[in-house]
C-alpha positions in Angstrom: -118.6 71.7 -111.9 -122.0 72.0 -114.3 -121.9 69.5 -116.9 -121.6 70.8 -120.2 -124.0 70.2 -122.9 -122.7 68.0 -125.2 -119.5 66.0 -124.1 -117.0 65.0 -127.2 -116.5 61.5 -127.7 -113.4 60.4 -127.6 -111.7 58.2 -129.2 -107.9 57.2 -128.5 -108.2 54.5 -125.1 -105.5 55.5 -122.4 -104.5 53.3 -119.9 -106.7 50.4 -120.1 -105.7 46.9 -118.7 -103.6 44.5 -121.0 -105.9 41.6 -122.3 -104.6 38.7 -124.2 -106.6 37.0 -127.6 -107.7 34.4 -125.5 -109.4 36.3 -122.7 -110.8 39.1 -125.8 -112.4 35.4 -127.2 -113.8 34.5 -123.4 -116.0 38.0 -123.5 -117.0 38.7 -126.9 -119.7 41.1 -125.6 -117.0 43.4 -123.5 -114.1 43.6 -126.1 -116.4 43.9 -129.4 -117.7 47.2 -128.5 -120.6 47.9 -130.4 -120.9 50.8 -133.3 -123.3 53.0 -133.5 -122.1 56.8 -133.1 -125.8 58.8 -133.0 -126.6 56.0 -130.0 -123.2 57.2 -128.5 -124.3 60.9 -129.1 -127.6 60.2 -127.4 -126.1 58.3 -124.7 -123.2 61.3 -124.1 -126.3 63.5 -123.8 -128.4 61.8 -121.4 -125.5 60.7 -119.4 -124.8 64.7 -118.9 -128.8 65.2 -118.0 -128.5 62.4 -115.4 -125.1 63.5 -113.5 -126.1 67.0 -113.6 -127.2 66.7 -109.9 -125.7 64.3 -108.5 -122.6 64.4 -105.8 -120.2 62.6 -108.4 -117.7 63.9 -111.2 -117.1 62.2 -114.6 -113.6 63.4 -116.2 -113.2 62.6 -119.5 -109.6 61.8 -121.1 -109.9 65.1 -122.8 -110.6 66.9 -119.8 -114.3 67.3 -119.9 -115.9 67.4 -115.7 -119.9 65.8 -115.9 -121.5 66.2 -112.7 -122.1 68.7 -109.5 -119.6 66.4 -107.7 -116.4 68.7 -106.0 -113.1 67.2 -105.4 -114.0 64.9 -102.6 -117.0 63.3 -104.4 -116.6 59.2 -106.2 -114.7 60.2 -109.5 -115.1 58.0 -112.6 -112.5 58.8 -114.9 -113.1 57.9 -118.4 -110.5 56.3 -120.4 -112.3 55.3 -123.8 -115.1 57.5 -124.2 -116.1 56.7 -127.6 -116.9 52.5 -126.3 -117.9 54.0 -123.6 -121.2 56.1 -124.8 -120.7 52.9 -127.6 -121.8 50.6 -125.3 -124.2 52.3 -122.9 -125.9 53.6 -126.1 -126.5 50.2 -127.9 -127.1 48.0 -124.6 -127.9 50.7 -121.6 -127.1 49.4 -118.0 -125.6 46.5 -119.6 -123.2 48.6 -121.6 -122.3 50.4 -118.3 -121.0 47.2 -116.6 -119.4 46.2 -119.9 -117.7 49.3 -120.1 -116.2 48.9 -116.6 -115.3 45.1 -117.5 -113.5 46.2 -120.8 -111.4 48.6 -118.8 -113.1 51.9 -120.6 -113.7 53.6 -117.1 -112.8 53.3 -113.7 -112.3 54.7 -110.4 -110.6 55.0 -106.9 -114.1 55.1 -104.8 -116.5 51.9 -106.3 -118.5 52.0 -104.0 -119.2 55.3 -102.8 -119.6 55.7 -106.8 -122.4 53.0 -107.2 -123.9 54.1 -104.0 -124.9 57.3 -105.4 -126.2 55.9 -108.4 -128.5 53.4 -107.2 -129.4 55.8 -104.7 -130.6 57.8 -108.0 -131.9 54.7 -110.0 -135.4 56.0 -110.4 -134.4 59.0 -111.7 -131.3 58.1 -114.0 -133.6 58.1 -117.5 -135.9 61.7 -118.1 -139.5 61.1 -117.2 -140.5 61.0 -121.2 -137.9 58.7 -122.1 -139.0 56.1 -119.5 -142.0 54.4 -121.3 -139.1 53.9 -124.3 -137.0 51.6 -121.8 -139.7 48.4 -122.9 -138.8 49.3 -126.7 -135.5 49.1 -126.1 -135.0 46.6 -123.6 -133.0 43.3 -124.2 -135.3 40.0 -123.6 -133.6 37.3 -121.9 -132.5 34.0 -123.8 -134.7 31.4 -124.0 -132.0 28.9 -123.1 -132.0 30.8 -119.5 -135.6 29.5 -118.7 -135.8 27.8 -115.2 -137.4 24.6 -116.8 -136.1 21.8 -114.6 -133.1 21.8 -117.5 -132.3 25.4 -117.7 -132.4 25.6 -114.1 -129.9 23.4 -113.3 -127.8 24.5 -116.3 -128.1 28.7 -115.0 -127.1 27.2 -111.3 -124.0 25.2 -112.9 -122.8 28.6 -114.4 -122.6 30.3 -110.8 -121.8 27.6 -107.9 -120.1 25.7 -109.6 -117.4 27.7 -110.9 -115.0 26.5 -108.6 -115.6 25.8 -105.0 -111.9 27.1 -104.2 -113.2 30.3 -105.6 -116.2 30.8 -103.1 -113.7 30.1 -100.2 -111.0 33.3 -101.3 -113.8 35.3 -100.0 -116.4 33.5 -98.3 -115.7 32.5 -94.3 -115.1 29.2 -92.9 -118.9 28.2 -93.1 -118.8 28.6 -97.0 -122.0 31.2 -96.2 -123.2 32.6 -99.5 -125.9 35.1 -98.1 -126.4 38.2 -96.0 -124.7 37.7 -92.2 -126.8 39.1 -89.4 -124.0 41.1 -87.3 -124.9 42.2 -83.7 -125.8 46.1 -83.5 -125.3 49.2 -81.8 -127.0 51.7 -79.9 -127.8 53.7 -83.3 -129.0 49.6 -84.9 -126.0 49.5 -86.8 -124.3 46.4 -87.8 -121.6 46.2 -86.0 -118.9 44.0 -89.0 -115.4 43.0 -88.9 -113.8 40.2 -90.8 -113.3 38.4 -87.4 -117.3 39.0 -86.8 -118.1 37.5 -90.7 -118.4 33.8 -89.4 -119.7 34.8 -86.0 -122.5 36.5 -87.8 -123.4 34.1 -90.1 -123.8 31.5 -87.9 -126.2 34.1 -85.9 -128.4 34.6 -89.2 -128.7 30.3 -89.3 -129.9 30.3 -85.9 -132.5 32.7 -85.8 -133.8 31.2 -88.9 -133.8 27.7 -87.3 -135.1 28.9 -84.2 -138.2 31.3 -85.9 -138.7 27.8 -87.6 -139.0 26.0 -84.5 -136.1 23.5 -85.5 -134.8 21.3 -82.1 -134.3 17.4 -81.6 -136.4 15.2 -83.7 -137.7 17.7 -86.3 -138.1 16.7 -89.8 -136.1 19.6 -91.8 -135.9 20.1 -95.5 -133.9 22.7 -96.7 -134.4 23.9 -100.2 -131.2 25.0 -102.2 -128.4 23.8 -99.9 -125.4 26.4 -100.3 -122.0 24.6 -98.8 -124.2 23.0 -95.6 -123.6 25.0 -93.2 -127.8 25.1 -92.1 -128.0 21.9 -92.9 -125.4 20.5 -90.2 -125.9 23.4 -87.8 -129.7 21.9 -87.7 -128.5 18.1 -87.3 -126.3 19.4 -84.5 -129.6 20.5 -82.9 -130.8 17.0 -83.2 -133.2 17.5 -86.5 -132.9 14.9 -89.5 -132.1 16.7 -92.2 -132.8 16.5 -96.2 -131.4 19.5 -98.2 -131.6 19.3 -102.1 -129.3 21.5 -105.0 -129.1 21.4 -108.2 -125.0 22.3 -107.6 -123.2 18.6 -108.0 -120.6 20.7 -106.4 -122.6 22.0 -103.3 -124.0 18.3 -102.8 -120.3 17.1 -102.5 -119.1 19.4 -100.4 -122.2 19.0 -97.9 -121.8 15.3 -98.0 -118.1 15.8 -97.0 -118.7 18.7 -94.2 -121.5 16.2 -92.6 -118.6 13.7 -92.1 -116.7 15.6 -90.8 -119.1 16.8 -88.1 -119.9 13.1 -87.4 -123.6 14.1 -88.9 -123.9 11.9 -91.8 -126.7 9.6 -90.3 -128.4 13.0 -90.2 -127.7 14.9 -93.3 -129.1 13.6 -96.7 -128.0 16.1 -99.4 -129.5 15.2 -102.7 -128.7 16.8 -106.2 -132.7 17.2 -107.1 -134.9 19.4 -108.0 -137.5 21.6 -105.5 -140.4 20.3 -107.7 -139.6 16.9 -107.4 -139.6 16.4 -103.7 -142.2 14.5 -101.9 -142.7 14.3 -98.2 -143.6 16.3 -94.8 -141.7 18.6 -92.6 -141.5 20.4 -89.6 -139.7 22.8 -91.1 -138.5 24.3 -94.4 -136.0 26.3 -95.2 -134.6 28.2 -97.8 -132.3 30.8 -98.1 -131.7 33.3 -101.1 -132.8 30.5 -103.3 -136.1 31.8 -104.4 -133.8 34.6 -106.4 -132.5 32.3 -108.7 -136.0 30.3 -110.3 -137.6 33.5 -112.1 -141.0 35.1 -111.8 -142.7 32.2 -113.5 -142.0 29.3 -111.4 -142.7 31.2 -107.6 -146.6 30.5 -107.7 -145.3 26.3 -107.9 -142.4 27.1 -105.8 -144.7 28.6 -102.6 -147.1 25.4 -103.2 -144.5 23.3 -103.0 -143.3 24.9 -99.6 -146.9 24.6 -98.3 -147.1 20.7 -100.1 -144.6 19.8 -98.2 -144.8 21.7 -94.7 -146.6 19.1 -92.3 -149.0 20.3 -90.2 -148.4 22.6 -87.0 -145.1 23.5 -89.4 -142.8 26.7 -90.1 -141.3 27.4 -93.0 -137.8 30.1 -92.9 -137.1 32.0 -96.0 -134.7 34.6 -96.5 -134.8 36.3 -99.3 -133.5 39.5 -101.5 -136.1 42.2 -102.2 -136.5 45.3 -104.5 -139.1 47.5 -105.2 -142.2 45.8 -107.0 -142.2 48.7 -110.0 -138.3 48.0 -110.8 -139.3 44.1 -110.4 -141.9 44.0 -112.5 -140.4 46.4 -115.4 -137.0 44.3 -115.2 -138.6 40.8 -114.8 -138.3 39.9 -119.1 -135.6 42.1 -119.1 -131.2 40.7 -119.4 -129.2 42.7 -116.9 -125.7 42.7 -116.3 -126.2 40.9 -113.3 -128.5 37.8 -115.0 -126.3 38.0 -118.0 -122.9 37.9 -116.3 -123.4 36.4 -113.0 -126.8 35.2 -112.3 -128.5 33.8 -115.5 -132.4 33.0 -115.2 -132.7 34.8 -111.6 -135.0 37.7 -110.8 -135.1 39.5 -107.3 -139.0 39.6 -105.6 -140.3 42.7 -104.3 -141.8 41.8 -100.6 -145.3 41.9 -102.1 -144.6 39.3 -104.6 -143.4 37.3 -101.7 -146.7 37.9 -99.8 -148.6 37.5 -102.9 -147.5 34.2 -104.1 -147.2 33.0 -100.4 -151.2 33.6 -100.3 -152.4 32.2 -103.0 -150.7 28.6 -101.8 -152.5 29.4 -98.6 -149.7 30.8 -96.3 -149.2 33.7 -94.4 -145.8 35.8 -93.3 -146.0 35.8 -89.1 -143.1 37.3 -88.9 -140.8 39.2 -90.9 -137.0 40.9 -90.2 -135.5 43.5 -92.7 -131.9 43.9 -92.5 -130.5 45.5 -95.5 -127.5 47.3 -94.0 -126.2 43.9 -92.3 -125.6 42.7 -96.3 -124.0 45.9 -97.6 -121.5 45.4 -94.6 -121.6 41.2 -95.7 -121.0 42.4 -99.2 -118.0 44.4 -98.2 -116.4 42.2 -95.9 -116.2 39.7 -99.3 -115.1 42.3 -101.8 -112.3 43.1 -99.4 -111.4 39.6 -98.9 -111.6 38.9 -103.0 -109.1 41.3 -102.9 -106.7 40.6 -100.8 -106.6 37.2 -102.1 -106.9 38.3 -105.7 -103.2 36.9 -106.5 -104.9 33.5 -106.6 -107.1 33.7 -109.0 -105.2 33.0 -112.0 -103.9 29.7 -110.5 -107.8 28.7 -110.5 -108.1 29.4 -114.0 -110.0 33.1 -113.8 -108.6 36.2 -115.7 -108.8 39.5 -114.9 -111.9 40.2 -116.6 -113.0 38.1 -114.7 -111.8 39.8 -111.4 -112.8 42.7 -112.9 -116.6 41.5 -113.2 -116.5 39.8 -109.7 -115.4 43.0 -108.2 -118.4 45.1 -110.1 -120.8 42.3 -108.9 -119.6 42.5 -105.4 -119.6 46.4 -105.1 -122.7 46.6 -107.2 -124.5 45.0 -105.1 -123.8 46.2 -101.7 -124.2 49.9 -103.2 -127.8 48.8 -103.8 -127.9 47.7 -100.1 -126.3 50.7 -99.1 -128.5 53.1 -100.8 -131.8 51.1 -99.3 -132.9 50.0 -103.1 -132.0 46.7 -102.1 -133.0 44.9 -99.0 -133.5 41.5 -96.9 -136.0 39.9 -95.2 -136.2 36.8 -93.1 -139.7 35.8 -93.5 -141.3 33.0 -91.1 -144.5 31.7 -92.7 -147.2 29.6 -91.0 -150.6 28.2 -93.2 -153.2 30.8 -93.2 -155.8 30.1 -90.6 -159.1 28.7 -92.5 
């Protein structure tokens, strides 16, 4: 159906989740829904404008239809639209996720849903209004600086939540980045949760091996995950040193080194990137440079070249977006840096190239593989829910499955939609 003009707010909320005090007091931001009704108007109004188009429907609890979705589009059905507009009026894309946390929308098809929108990103705001987004924008805290003490304080608040947590969704190897599935004729990942760890373990090895890793090599791996790189590289015969700033991660990777009888060839160190001295064969990092922010990536490329010894490799996978989004959103909170990655910013690939550059390296090679982390993305959001039940025994509450769920199915949509991508990068120093 069209979208009509100018949508009603409503105002009684239908069938939205129980929440107890205590959790309302856990997200103040999500069940203190801001005021503000010629915001809300505005927002109901450009909400309208940006659906028009698009294969998705919007149904209101008074019966109003946004979009030029049919019946099998994604449906969002809108259970409170007064916080609703509320919220995406007084805090934007911020508001939206709020708005889903708080229970004031939902729907049956997530991710076809956010597919279609963040295939649509660009074009969401009306040209005229775009050069307004700075204006209105929300600056991030100052707290959430990646100094060498906010850095280890934003990491705390995402991997170490609760290492039980990470394994109701993660595979055996503890793998907290894209998998590399085997393909098709048509280059498809081929995914299965029985393929997940297979898959993972592919992605290590390819890294390891475009790094030259083997017997003897001097490895350092920068940001160490739950090990799994680190003691799938001493099993090849290399020595090891992988430093975190995760006191959880650093335990864990201590213990799985044991285990594997590689503890004379593992040294996992809770330290900081910047404060590592030495030279190596090889260096690794995966989906690390996400997390330090814009400002530290020129010291964090010169400390990859510092420390790569000559003749060296360095493997870096990382997440990439497009360098306009990066650079408008790069000051700017998000749902994602306010809820589940505080202080982190996504590179676009020429950021990477850029900053890799100026410290005097070059990308030699370079693998994109997008589609192979919606289908990782998936694989976890299906396995968060099936084990769902056990969240509350590990002190999370529904919010907070709620939020997990949006982050998961958030982010594969960007994957799926191509605004998000991948890239194993193997970088050499540039030749004089």
């Amino acid at each position: 159906m069209a979208a009509v003009s100018d949508p009603p707010l409503g105002t009684d909320p239908v069938h939205r989740p129980e929440v107890s005090p205590i959790e309302r007091e856990r997200w103040p931001d999500v069940y203190r829904a801001p005021r503000g009704r010629l915001r809300a108007r505005v927002a109901a109004l450009l909400i309208a404008h940006a659906v028009r188009n698009l294969p998705v429907r919007i149904v209101s609890a008074t019966g109003t239809v946004l979009g030029a979705g049919d019946g099998e589009s994604p449906t969002m059905h809108l259970r409170n639209e007064a916080d609703f507009f509320r919220r995406l009026g007084a805090r934007g894309l911020i508001g939206f996720g709020e708005s889903y946390q708080a229970g004031d929308w939902d729907t049956d098809e997530l991710p076809a849903l956010l597919t279609v929108l963040a295939a649509h990103m660009a074009d969401l705001i009306p040209a005229p209004l775009r050069n307004l987004r700075a204006v209105c924008r929300i600056r991030r805290p100052h707290e959430e600086r990646n100094t060498r003490r906010g850095a280890r304080s934003n990491i705390a608040r995402h991997y170490d939540l609760s290492d039980e947590l990470f394994a109701l969704f993660l595979d055996a190897t503890m793998t907290y980045s894209s998998a590399l599935f085997a393909e098709d004729e048509s280059r498809r990942p081929i995914a299965g949760d029985g393929l997940l760890t297979v898959a993972q373990n592919r992605k290590i090895d390819r890294l390891l091996d475009a790094a030259g890793v083997g017997p003897g090599s001097r490895v350092l791996e920068i940001g160490t995950g739950w090990g799994s790189l680190a003691v799938r590289a001493a099993a090849r015969g290399a020595q090891v040193r992988t430093v975190t700033l995760s006191a959880n991660q650093r335990a864990y990777t201590e213990h799985l080194a044991a285990e594997a009888g590689l503890s004379s060839k593992v040294t996992p160190q809770l330290l900081d990137y910047r404060d590592v001295e030495g030279s190596y064969d090889a260096v690794l990092s995966v989906e690390m440079i996400e997390a330090i922010g814009r400002e530290q990536w020129p010291g964090y490329f010169a400390a990859l070249g510092r420390l790569l010894a000559p003749g060296g490799r360095i493997g870096l996978q990382s997440i990439t977006m497009p360098h306009a989004r990066m650079s408008a959103s790069a000051a700017t909170q998000t749902w994602i840096t306010k809820y589940i990655f505080p202080g982190g910013l996504i590179p676009s690939a020429r950021a990477i190239e850029e900053n890799a550059g100026r410290a005097g390296l070059r990308v030699v090679d370079d693998m994109a593989f997008g589609p192979h982390y919606a289908e990782t993305l998936r694989l976890w959001h299906e396995r968060l829910t099936r084990y769902a039940r056990h969240l509350g025994d590990l002190g999370f509450d529904p919010t907070f499955e709620r939020t997990w769920r949006l982050y998961l199915l958030y982010s594969q949509a960007g994957f799926a939609s191509g605004y998000l991508d991948v890239h194993q990068y193997t970088l050499e120093r540039a030749l004089p």
